[in-house]
N, C-alpha and C positions, 0 to 999 in steps of 0.2 A: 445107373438105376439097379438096384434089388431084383433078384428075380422076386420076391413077395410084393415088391412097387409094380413092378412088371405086369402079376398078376391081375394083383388090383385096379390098374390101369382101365380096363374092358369095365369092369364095374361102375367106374368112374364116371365113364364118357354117360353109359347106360342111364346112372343117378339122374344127371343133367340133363338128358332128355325126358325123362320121367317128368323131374319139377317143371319141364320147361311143358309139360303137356299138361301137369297140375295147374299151372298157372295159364293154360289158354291156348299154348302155340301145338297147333296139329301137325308143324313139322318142323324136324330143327336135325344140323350138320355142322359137321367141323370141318374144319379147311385152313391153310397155311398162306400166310402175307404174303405171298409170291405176286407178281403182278399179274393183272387179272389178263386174261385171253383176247379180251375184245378193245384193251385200251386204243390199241391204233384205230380202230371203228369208231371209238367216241374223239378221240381226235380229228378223223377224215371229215366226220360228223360235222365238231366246230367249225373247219375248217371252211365248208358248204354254209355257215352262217344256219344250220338247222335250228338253233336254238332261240333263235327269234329276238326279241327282248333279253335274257337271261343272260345278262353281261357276266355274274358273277360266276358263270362256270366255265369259263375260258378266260379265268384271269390265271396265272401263271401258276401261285400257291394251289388253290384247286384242280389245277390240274395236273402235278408234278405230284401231290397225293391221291388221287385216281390209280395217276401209273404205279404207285409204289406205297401200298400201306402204311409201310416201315416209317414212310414220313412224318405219320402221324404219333404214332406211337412204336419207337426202336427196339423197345424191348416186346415186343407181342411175336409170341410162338404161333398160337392156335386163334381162330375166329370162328367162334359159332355164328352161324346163319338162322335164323327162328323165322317163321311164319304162322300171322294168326289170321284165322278166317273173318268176315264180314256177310254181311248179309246179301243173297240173292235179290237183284231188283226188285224181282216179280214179287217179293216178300214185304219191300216197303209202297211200291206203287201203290195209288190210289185204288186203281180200279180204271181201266181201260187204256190199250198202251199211251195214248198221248197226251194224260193226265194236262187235259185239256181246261184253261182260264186258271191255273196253278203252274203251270213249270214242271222240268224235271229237274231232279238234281241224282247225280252220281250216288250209286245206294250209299256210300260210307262215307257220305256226306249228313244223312239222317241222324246220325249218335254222336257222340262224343269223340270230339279230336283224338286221332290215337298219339298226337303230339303231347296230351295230358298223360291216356292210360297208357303208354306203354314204357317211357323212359322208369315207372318204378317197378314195373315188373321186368324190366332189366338190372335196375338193381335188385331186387330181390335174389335173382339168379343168379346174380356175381358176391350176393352174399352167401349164399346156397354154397358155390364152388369154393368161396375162402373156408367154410365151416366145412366142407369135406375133407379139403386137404391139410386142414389145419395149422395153416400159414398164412399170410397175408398176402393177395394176387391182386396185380396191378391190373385194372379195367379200365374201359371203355366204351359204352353203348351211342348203336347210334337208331336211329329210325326215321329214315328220311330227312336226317337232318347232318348228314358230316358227307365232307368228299373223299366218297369211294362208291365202285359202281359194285349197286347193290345184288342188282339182277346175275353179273358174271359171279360173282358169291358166290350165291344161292346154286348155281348150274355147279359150280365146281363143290359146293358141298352134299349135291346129290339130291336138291331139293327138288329138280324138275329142270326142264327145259325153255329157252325163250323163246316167245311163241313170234311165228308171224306182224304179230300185233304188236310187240315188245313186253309183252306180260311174261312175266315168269308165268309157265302152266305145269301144275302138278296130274298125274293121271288119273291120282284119285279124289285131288281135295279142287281140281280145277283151279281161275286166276282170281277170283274175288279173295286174295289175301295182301294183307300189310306185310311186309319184310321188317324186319332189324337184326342188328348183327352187334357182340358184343368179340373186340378185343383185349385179349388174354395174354399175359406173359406164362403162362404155364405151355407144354407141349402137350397136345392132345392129341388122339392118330385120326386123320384126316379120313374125311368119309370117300368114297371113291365116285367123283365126278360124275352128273346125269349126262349120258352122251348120246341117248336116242331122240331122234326128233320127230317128235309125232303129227307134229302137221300135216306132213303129207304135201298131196297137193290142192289141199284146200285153201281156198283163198276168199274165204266169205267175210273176213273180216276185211279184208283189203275192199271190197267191194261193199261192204255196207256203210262204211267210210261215206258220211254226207260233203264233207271237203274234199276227201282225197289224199288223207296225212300220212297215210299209211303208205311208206317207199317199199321198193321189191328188196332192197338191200335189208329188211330186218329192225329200221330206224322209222322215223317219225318226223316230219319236216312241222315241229310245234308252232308255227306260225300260223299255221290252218288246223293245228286241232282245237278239236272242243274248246277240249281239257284245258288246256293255255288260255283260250281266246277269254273263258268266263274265270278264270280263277288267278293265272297268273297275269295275262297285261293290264295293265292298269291305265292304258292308257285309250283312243278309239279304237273298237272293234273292226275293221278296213270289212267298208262298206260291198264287196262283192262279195265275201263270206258270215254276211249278216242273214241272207235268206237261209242260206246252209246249215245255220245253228238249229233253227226251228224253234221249240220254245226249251230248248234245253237251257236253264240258268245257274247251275256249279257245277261244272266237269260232265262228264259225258262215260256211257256203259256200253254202247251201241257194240264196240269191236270185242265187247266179251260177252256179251250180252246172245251173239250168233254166234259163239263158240261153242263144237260142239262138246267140248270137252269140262265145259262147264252143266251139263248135265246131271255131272258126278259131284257137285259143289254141294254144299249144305246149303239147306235153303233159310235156316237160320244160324247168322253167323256168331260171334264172340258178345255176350248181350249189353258189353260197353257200347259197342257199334251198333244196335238197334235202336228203331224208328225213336226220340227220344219225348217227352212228356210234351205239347204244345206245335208240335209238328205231325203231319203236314199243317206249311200257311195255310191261311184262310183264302191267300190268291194272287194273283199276278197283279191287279190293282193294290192291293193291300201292300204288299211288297213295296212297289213302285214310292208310293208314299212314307214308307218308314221314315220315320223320327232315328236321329241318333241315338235316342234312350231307347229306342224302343227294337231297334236292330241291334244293339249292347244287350237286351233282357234275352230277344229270342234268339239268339245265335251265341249266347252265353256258351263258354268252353266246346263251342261247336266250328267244326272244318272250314264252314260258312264263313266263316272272318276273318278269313286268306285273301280271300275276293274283294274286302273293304265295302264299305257301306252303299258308295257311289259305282263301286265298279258290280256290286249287286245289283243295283236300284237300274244302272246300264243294261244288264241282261234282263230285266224285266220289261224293259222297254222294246229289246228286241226281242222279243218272245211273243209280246202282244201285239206288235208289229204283223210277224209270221202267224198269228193266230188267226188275225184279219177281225178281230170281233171290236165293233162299231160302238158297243158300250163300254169301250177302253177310251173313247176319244176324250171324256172331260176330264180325267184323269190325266191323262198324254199333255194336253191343252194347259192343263195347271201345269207340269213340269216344264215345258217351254219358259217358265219361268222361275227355272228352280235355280237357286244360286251356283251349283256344279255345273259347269259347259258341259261337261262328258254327260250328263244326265238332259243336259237339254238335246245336246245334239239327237241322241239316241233317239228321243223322244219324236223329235221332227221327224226324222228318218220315219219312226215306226207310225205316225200320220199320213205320211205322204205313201207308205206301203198300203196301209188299213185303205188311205182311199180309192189308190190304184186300180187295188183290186175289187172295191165295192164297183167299180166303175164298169169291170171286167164282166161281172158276174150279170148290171142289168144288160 
C-alpha cells in the first residue's frame, strides 16, 4: 500500500460510516473474519439442546460457518457490523401496559420486515464502497439471515456489549436495534472491540423473565422464551408455559423493555419499522378468526408471517385464554372446529382456562 492509499485509508472507513448513517444505521464497525470469541458458548449451548426446535442451527455446515467466516466467504478481509434502530414499545403500545382483548406484539413487529428493507440498503452500501474505491469488491450482506454470530460481531466491532439478556446493548442508542453485517474482500482497520460490561449487577431482566429463559451463563434456554414460543415453534405451545405467555402473540420486549439502559433508546425508531398503516388489529377475537386472505392482506411484507397463519391464530387463543374474558367463549367454541388441530387444541385449552377461572372468581 501507498502511503497516499495509506492515508486515504481513515477517509475511507469514515465515508462508510457516514452513508451507513445516511441510510438509517446509528451504528456501524469494522472487524476481521477471525473466529468469533463466544463460538464454544454457542456450541456448549447446542450441546444443552438450548435451541428447542431449531434443528437447523446445529447442523454441521452451520455450525462450522459460526466458527469460521472464512467458510463462507474466503476471500473477506473486513466485516462491517451496522445497527439500525426501531421503535420504543411504549411508542407503538395501544395505551395501557397490557393492551388488553388485542395482544401484544414485539415493537418491530409493527412495520415492515426488516428481512424486505434492509438487505437493499446493504446493497446500497456495497455499492457506495465499490464506487469509492473504484474497483470491483466482492460482498456479502447478511441480516439475520446467514450463519455467523451476529451479536459476537458487533461486540468485537465496538458496537456495544452483550447484555445479560443476550441483546447487543449500546450505551447510548440502547437494545431496540436490528444488526447486519456485510462481508468485504477489501482490508478495512478494524474498530477496537466493546470490552466494558455494563450491566453490573443488575439482574432485572433475568427476573422479569415470565418463563424463566433467561440463564446466568448470558444464553437463553428458547424453549421457554416468548420469543420462540409465538414465532418460531410451529408446533403446540407445551401447555405449563401457556399461563406464562400472558397475552403476548409475536415475540416478546419484556427483557428490554426493564432495561435500564434502554432509556437512552429513541423512542422513535428507523420509520420503515413504525407502527404500519391498518395496525394495531381490531382484536384478539378478530385475529383468532382470520381468513387466509385476509392474514396474506394484513400482515402483507410484515415480521407477522414468520409465525404463519395458524401458529398466529394459536397465540391468540392463548392470549384470550390468560385474558379470562367470557365474550371470547363463541369465538373459542367456533374454533374447536376449525380445520387446524394446533388451533383447535389451543382453543380448548383457552376454554377450559376462561372457565376455571370464571369459577375462581364467584
Amino acid at each position: 500500500m501507498t502511503s497516499a492509499q495509506s492515508s486515504s485509508r481513515p477517509r475511507l472507513e469514515q465515508a462508510i460510516k457516514d452513508e451507513a448513517g445516511r441510510l438509517g444505521f446509528v451504528l456501524a464497525g469494522f472487524t476481521t473474519p477471525v473466529a468469533p470469541p463466544h463460538s464454544s458458548a454457542f456450541e456448549e449451548w447446542l450441546r444443552q439442546g438450548r435451541h428447542a426446535s431449531m434443528k437447523y442451527l446445529a447442523n454441521e455446515r452451520s455450525r462450522a460457518r459460526r466458527r469460521d467466516p472464512l467458510l463462507i466467504m474466503p476471500e473477506c478481509k473486513t466485516i462491517l457490523v451496522l445497527a439500525i434502530p426501531y421503535s420504543d414499545p411504549s411508542s407503538v403500545a395501544r395505551g395501557g401496559t397490557q393492551d388488553l382483548g388485542h395482544g401484544r406484539m414485539a415493537a418491530y413487529g409493527w412495520g415492515t420486515d426488516y428481512h424486505v428493507v434492509l438487505p437493499k440498503r446493504l446493497q446500497a452500501i456495497a455499492t457506495f464502497i465499490q464506487d469509492q474505491v473504484g474497483h470491483a469488491v466482492s460482498s456479502r450482506g447478511y441480516t439475520d439471515t446467514g450463519p455467523i454470530l451476529e451479536r459476537d460481531l458487533a461486540q468485537r466491532a465496538g458496537l456495544g456489549w452483550i447484555g445479560k439478556n443476550t441483546c447487543l446493548i449500546n450505551p447510548r442508542a440502547g437494545s431496540y436495534l436490528l444488526l447486519s453485517e456485510i462481508l468485504l474482500d477489501i482490508g478495512l482497520t478494524p474498530n477496537a472491540p466493546f470490552e466494558a460490561d455494563h450491566c453490573g449487577k443488575c439482574t432485572r431482566c433475568i427476573e422479569a423473565c415470565p418463563t424463566g429463559c433467561i440463564l446466568p451463563d448470558r444464553t437463553i434456554d428458547a424453549g421457554r422464551c416468548i420469543s420462540y414460543l409465538t414465532i418460531e415453534l410451529k408446533q403446540a405451545i407445551p401447555a405449563e408455559v401457556r399461563p406464562q405467555i400472558g397475552n403476548w402473540i409475536f415475540g416478546c420486549d419484556l427483557c428490554q423493555m426493564i432495561c435500564p439502559w434502554n432509556r437512552f433508546a429513541a423512542s422513535e425508531g428507523d420509520t420503515a419499522f413504525r407502527a404500519r398503516a391498518g395496525l394495531p388489529q381490531p382484536g384478539l377475537i378478530h385475529e383468532l378468526e382470520l381468513t387466509p386472505d385476509e392474514f396474506a392482506i394484513q400482515f402483507s411484507e410484515s415480521p407477522v408471517k414468520r409465525a404463519k397463519r395458524n401458529g398466529y391464530r394459536r397465540n391468540a387463543a392463548v392470549a384470550l385464554g390468560n385474558e379470562g374474558r367470557r365474550d371470547a367463549l363463541p369465538a373459542l367454541e367456533r374454533a374447536l372446529h376449525d380445520p387446524d388441530p394446533l388451533v383447535r387444541e389451543h382453543a380448548g385449552w383457552a376454554i377450559t382456562r376462561i372457565n376455571e377461572r370464571s369459577a375462581q372468581d364467584e
